[in-house]
C-alpha positions in Angstrom: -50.8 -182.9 -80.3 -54.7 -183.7 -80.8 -54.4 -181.1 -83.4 -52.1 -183.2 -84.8 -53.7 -185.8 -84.7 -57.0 -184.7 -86.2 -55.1 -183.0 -89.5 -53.2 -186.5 -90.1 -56.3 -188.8 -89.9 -58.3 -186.5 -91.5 -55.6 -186.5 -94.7 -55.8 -190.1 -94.4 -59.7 -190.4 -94.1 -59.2 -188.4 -97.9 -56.9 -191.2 -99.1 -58.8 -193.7 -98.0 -61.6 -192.0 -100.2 -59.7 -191.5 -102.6 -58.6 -195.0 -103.3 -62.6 -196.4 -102.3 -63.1 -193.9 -105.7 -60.6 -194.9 -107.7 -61.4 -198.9 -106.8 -64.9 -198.1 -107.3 -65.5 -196.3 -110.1 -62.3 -197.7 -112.9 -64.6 -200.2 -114.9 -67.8 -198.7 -115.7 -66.8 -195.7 -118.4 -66.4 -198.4 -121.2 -69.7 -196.9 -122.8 -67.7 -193.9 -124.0 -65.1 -194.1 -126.6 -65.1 -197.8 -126.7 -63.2 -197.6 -130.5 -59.9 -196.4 -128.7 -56.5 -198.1 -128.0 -55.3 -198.0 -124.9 -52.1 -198.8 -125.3 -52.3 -196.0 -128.4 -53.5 -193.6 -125.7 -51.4 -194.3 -123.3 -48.1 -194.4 -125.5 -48.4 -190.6 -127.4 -48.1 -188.3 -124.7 -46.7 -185.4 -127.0 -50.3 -185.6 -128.9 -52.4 -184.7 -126.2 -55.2 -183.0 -128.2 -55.8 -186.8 -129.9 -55.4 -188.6 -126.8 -57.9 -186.7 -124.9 -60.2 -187.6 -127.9 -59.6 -191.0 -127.7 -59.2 -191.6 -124.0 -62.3 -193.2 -122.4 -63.4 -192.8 -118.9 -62.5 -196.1 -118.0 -58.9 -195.6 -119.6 -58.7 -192.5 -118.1 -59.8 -193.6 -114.5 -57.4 -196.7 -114.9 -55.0 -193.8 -115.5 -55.2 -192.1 -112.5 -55.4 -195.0 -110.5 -52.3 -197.2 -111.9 -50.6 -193.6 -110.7 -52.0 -193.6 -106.8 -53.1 -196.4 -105.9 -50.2 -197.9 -104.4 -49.4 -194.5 -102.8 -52.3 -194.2 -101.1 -52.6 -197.7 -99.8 -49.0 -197.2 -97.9 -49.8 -194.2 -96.2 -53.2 -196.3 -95.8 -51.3 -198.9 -93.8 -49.1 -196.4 -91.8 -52.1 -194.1 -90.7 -51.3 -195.8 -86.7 -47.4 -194.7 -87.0 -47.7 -191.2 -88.7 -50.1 -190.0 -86.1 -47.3 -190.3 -84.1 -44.9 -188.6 -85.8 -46.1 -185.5 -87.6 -43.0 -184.9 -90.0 -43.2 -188.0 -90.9 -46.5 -188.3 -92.1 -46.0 -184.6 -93.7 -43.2 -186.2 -96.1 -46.0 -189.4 -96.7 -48.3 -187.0 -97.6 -46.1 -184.9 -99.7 -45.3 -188.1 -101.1 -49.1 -189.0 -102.1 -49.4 -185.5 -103.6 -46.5 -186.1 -106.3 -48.9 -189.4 -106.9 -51.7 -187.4 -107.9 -50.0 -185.1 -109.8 -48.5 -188.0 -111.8 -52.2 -189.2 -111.8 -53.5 -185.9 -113.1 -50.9 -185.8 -115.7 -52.1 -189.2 -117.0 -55.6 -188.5 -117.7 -56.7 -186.5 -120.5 -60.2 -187.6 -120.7 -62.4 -184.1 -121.2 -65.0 -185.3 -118.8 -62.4 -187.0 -116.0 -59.7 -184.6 -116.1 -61.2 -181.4 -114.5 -62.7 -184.1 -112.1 -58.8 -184.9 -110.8 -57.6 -181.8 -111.4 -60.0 -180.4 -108.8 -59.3 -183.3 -106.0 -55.3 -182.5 -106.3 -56.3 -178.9 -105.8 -58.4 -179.9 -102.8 -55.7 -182.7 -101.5 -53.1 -179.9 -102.0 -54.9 -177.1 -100.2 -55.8 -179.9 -97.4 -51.6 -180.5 -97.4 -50.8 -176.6 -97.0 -53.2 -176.8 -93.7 -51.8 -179.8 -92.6 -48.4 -178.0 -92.5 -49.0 -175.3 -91.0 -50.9 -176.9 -88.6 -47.6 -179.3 -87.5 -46.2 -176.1 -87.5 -48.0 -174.6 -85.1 -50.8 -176.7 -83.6 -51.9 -173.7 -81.1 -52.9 -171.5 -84.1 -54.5 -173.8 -86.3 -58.0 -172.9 -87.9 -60.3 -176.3 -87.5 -62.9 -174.6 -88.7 -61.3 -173.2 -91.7 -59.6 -177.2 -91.9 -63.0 -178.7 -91.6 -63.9 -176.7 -94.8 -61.0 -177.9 -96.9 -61.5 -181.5 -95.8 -65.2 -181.0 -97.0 -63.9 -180.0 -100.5 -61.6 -182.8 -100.4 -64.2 -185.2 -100.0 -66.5 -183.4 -102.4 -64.1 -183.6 -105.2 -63.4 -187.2 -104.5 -67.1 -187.8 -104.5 -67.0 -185.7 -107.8 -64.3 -187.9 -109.2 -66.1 -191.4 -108.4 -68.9 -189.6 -110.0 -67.4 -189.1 -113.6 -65.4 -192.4 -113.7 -69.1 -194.8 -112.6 -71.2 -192.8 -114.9 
């Protein structure tokens, strides 16, 4: 059960980041790109080589956000009742992943996108430990779990970085 415990609130200690870095770091990128449209950028999606051209880090930042925010603030708010009920919090965080995928899929800045691309590979390596873990809480590998969760946060810290700089 602890182990449990420690794989949910670790997955939301990574959301919560995760939303601190998308808060944190959408309005500063405006330096970049500044002649773009957004709503040009945001409404070709079949042109991607001209949209990552034209997509500032801001844009692209607001991107990913608009896309998880609200996911990650729900499974924010429910961190107390999903510690309680491993499946549950599973299918929450399943849910959050499909956000960041969306996420991912909206940015197509060249200097954000391999920065979100990287955190949905650390969330979703962080997800496939978390399962096996509510699996089978007596052969989990915190060691090996402590790792991921490092990378996790790394890449979120990586992310903040590209969208405040």
């Amino acid at each position: 059960m602890s182990r449990k415990t420690i794989a949910v609130a670790t997955a939301a200690l990574a959301v919560a980041l995760l939303a601190g870095c998308s808060n944190g770091g959408s309005g500063n990128g405006g330096a970049e790109g500044s002649g773009s449209s957004s709503s040009a950028a945001s409404s070709a999606p079949s042109s991607a080589a001209p949209q990552a051209a034209s997509q500032s880090k801001a844009e692209a930042c607001n991107a990913f956000q608009s896309k998880v925010e609200d996911a990650a603030k729900g499974l924010q708010s429910q961190v107390t009742e999903l510690q309680s009920d491993p499946q549950a919090a599973v299918a929450k965080l399943e849910e959050f992943d499909q956000s960041l995928s969306d996420g991912v899929d909206a940015v197509q800045n060249a200097d954000v996108k391999p920065k979100a691309e990287a955190f949905r590979s650390a969330y979703t390596d962080m997800l496939t430990q978390i399962k096996a873990i509510t699996a089978d809480p007596q052969s989990a590998d915190l060691s090996a779990f402590s790792d991921t969760t490092q990378k996790v946060q790394d890449a979120g810290t990586d992310f903040q970085q590209a969208c405040s700089s």
